[in-house]
C-alpha positions as CSV (number, residue, x, y, z in Angstrom):
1,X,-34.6,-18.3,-0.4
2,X,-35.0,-15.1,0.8
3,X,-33.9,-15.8,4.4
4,X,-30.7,-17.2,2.8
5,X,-30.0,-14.3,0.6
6,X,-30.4,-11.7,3.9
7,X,-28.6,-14.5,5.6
8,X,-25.5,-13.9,3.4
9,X,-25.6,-10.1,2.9
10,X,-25.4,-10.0,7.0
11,X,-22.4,-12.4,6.6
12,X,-20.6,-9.8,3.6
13,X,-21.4,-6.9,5.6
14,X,-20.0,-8.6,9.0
15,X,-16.8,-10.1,6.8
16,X,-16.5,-6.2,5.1
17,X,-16.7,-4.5,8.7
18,X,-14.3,-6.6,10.0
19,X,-11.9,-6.2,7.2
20,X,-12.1,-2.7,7.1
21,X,-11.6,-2.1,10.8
22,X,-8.1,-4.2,10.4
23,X,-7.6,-1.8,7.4
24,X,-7.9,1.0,10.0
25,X,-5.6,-0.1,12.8
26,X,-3.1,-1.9,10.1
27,X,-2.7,1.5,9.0
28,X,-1.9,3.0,11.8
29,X,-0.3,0.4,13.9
30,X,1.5,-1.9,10.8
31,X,0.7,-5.5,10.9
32,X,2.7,-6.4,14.5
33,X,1.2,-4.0,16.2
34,X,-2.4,-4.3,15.6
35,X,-3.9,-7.1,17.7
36,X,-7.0,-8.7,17.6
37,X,-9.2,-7.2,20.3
38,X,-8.2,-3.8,18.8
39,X,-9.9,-4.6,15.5
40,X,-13.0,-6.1,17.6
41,X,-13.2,-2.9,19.4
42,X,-13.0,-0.9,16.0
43,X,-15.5,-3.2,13.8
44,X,-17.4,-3.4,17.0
45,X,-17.8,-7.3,16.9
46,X,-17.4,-9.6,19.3
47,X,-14.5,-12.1,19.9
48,X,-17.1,-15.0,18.8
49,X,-18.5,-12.9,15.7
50,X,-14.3,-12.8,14.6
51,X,-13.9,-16.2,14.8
52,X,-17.3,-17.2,13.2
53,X,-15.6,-15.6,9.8
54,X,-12.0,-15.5,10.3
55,X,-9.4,-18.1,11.7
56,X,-6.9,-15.2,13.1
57,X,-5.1,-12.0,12.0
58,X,-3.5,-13.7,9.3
59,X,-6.8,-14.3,7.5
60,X,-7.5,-10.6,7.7
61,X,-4.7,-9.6,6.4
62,X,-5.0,-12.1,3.3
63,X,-8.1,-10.2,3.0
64,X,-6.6,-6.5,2.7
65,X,-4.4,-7.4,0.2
66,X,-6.8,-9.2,-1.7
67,X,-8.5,-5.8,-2.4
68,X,-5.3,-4.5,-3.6
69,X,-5.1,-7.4,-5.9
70,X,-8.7,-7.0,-7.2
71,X,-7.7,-3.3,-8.2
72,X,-4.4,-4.1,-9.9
73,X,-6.7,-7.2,-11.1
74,X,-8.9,-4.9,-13.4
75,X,-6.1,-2.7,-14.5
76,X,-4.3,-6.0,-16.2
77,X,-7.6,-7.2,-18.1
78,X,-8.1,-3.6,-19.5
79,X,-5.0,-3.9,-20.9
80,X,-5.6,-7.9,-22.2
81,X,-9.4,-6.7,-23.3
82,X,-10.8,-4.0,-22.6
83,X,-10.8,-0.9,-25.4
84,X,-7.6,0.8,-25.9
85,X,-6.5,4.0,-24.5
86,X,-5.6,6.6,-27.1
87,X,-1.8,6.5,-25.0
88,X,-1.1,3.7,-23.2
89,X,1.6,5.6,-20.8
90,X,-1.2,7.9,-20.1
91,X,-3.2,5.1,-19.0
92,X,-0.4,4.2,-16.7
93,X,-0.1,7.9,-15.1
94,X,-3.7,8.0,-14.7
95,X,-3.6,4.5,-13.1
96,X,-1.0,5.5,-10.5
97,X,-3.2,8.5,-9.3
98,X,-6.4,6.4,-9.2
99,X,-4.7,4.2,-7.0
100,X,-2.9,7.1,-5.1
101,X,-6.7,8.3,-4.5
102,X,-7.8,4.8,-3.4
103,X,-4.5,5.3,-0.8
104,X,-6.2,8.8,0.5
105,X,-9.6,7.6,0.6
106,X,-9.4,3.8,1.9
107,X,-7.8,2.6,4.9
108,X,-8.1,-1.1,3.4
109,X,-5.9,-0.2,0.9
110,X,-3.4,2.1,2.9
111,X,-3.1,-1.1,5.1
112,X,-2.2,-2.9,1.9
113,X,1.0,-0.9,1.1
114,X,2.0,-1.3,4.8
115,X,1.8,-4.5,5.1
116,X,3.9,-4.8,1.8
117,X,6.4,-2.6,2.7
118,X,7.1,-3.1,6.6
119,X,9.3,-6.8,7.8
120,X,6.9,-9.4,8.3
121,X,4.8,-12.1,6.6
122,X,3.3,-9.9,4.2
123,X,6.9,-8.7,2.7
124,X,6.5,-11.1,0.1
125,X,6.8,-11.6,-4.0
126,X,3.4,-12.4,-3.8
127,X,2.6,-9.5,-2.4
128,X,3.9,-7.3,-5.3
129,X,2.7,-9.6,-7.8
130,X,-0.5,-7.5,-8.9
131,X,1.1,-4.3,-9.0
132,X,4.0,-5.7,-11.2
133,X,1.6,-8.1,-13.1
134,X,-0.8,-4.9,-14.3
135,X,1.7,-2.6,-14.5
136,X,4.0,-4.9,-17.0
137,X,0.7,-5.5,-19.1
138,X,0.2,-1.7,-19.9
139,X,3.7,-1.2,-20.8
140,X,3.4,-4.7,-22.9
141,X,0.5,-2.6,-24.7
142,X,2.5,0.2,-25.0
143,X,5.2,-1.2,-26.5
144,X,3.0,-2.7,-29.0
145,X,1.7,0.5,-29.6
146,X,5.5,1.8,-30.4
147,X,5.4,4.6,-27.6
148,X,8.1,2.8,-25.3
149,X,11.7,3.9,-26.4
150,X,14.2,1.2,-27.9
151,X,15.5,0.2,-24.8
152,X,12.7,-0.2,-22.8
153,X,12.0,-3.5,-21.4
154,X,8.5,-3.8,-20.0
155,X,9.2,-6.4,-17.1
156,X,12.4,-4.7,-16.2
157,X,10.4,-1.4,-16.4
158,X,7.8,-2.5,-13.9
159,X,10.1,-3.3,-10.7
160,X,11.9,0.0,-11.2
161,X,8.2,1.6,-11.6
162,X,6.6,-0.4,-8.8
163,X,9.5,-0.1,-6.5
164,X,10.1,4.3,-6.9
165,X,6.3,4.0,-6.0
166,X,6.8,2.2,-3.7
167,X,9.2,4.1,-2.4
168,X,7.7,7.7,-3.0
169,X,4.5,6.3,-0.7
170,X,7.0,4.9,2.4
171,X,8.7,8.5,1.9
172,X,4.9,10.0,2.6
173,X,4.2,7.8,5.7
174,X,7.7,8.6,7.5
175,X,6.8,12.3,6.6
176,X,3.5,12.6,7.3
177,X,2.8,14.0,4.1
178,X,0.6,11.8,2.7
179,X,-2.1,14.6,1.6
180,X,1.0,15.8,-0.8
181,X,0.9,12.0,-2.9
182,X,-0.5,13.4,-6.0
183,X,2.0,16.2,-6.2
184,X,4.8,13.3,-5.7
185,X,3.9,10.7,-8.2
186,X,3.4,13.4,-10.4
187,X,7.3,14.8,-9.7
188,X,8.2,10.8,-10.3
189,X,6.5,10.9,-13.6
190,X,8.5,14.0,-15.0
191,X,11.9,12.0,-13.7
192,X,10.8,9.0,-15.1
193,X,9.1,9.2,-17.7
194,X,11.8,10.8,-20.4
195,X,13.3,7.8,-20.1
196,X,10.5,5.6,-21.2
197,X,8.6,7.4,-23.7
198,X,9.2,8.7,-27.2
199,X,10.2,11.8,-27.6
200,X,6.9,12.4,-29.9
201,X,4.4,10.5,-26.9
202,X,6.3,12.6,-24.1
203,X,4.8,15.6,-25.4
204,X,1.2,14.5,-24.9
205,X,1.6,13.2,-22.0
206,X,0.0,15.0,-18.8
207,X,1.9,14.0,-15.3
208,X,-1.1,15.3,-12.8
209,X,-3.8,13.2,-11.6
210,X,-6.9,13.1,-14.2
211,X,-9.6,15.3,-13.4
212,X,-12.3,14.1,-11.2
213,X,-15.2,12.9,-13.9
214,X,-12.1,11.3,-15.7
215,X,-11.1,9.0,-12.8
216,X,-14.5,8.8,-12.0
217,X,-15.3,7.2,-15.4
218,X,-12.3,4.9,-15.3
């Protein structure tokens, strides 16, 4: 039993190498550009190791943005299950720069957002699908809480949410400012936000990122 379990952990850690190595040239060279022997060279693994785990480039990057989908995952059954914020838009601000520090801080997810945003088989609905799924959830509990204003309309909310986000992190890239993302979201917020709170939540609201023990409890 024992040799099994090793047996497996060797195969997770291979399989986690390999996918963060693709997370590392994805984000540099987008999707087309990085190749195969590339991500060998970065994971260190050999062209039989690869294929032991993975069928082709495709698989790893089904991979990548499955740990995007695992984050935005969590985010939608805390606001299905789990205890309830004491604002939900706060939630969602705090959300935005826990994922804008995942951005900085993991190339697996960096290569996520590329391979969402740049032409090619990864420009899909599906590949929005977590972010808009979670992010319509906390606005659901939001509105049920009576912070969103009259007009609001969670679903609608979410693309135009997801998609200046989306857009503020593309800006980043073709700048080469990406070390200035928490500053930006937080300039989105204050444009945004007016029009979705109350005037009464608005006030309570803090734009910046959480500070660190915060996100780190989160």
């Amino acid at each position: 039993m024992q040799e099994n379990g090793d047996r497996g952990d060797r195969r997770d850690q291979m399989v986690l190498r390999l996918v963060e190595a693709a997370g590392v040239v994805i984000d540099r060279a987008g999707y087309a550009g990085a190749t195969t022997p590339e991500i060998l060279r970065q994971a260190g693994v050999s062209r039989g190791g690869f294929y032991h785990h993975f069928e082709g480039k495709e698989q790893l990057g089904d991979a990548i943005l499955d740990r995007q989908h695992e984050f935005f995952q969590k985010v939608s059954e805390q606001a299905a299950s789990g205890p309830a914020p004491k604002v939900w838009l706060q939630a969602l601000i705090d959300v935005s720069h826990l994922y804008t520090a995942g951005i900085l801080e993991d190339p697996v997810l960096r290569a996520a957002v590329r391979l969402s945003i740049e032409p090619g088989p990864y420009q899909t609905a599906e590949s929005y699908a977590g972010p808009l799924g979670a992010v319509t959830a906390v606005l659901e509990s939001a509105r049920a809480a009576d912070e969103l204003q009259d007009h609001v309309t969670p679903e609608e909310a979410s693309r135009t949410l997801v998609g200046c986000y989306s857009g503020v992190q593309l800006l980043a890239l073709a700048l080469d400012e990406r070390d200035a993302l928490h500053q930006q979201v937080s300039a989105m917020w204050a444009l945004i936000m007016p029009g979705l709170a109350r005037p009464a939540v608005l006030t309570r609201l803090r734009l910046s990122a959480p500070p660190a023990d915060t996100a780190r409890r989160r």
